[in-house]
C-alpha positions in Angstrom: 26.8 95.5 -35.6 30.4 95.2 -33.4 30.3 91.4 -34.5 30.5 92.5 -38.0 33.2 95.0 -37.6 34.7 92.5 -35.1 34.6 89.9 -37.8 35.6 91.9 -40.7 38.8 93.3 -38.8 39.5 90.1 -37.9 39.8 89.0 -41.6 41.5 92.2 -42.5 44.5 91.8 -40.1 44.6 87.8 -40.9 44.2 87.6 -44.5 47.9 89.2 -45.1 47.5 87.6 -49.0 44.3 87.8 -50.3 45.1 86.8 -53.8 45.2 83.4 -52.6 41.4 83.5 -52.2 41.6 84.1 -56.1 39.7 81.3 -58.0 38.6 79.6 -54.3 35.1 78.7 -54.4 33.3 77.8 -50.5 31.8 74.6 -49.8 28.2 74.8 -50.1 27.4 72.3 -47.4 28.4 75.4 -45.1 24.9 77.5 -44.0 26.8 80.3 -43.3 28.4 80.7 -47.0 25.5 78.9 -48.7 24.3 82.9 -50.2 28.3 82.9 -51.3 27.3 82.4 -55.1 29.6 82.1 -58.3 31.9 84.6 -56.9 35.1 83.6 -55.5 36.3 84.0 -51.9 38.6 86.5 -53.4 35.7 89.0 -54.1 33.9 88.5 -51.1 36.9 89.4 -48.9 36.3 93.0 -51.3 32.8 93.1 -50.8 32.9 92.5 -46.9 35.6 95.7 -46.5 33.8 97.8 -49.3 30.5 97.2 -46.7 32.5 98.4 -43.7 34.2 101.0 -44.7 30.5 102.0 -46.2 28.7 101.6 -42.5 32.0 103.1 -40.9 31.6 106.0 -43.3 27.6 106.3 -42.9 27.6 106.3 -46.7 25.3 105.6 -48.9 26.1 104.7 -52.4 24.8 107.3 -55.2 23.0 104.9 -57.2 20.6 103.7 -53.8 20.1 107.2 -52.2 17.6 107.8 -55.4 15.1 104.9 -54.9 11.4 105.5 -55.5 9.1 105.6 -53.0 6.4 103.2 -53.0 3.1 104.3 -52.3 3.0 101.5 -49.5 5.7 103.7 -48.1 4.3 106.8 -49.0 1.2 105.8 -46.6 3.4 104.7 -43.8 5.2 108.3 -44.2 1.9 109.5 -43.8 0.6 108.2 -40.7 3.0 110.3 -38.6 5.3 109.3 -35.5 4.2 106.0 -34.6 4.5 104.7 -37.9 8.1 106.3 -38.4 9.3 104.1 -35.4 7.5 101.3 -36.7 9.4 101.9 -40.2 12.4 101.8 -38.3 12.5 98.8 -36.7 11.6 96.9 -39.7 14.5 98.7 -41.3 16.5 98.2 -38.5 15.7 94.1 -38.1 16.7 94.0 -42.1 19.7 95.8 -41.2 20.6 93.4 -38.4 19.6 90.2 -40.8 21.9 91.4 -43.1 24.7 92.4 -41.0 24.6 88.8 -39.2 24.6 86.8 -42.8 27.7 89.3 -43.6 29.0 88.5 -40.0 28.9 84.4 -40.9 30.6 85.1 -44.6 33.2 86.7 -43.0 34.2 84.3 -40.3 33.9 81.2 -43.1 36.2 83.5 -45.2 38.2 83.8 -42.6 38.4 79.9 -41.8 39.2 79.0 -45.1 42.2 81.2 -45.9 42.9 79.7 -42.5 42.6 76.2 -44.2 44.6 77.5 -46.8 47.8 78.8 -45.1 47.9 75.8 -42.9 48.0 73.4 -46.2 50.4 75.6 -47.4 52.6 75.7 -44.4 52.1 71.8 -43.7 53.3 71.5 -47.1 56.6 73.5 -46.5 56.9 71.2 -43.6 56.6 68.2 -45.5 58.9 68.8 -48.4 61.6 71.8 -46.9 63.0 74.1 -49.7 66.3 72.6 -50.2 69.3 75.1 -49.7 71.8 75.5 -52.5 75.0 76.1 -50.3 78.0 74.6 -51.8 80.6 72.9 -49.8 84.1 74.7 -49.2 
């Protein structure tokens, strides 16, 4: 879980503009950012600090907290302790499969607004804003 927040913070205090993730579309030859989908980088970066502040918080959104209970589930409530732990490390490993694919989206996201600045400052470096200072 501290390599997502790691990783998230780490794109928060990097991405200083993320409107230029707007309309930006990963690569899909990447494994990490193959589950990226037809949303932009722009709304992952959203979705990836909407999460943390989410786990941060120990939220739960409205709309999940009512889910019904299966009668799979129902059973496993029903065989006491030993099946409680055992729910909870299957929660727990889905939880940590999760967090590590969120983990890799936001390290890709990261490395492409990377990408991005550095194209736009090589391109600064390549043709300089000429200065408009008149002679005296």
């Amino acid at each position: 879980m501290e390599e997502y927040f790691s990783a998230v913070q780490k794109m928060e205090q990097l991405v200083l503009f993320p409107s230029l993730l707007r309309g930006v579309f990963e690569e899909q030859d990447d494994t990490a950012t193959a589950d990226f989908g037809e949303k932009d980088l722009y709304e992952h970066f959203l979705q990836l600090k909407s999460i943390k502040l989410a786990v941060e918080g120990g939220q739960v959104p409205r709309e999940k907290c009512k889910l019904p209970v299966t009668n799979k589930e129902e059973k496993k409530e029903n065989r006491g302790d030993a099946s409680l732990e055992e729910l909870f490390y299957h929660h727990f490993t889905g939880l940590y499969h999760v967090l590590m694919t969120l983990t890799k989206k936001a390290n890709a996201l990261t490395r492409k607004y990377n990408d991005i600045i550095g194209e736009i400052n090589q391109s600064d470096t390549v043709c300089p804003k000429q200065s408009s200072s008149k002679p005296n």
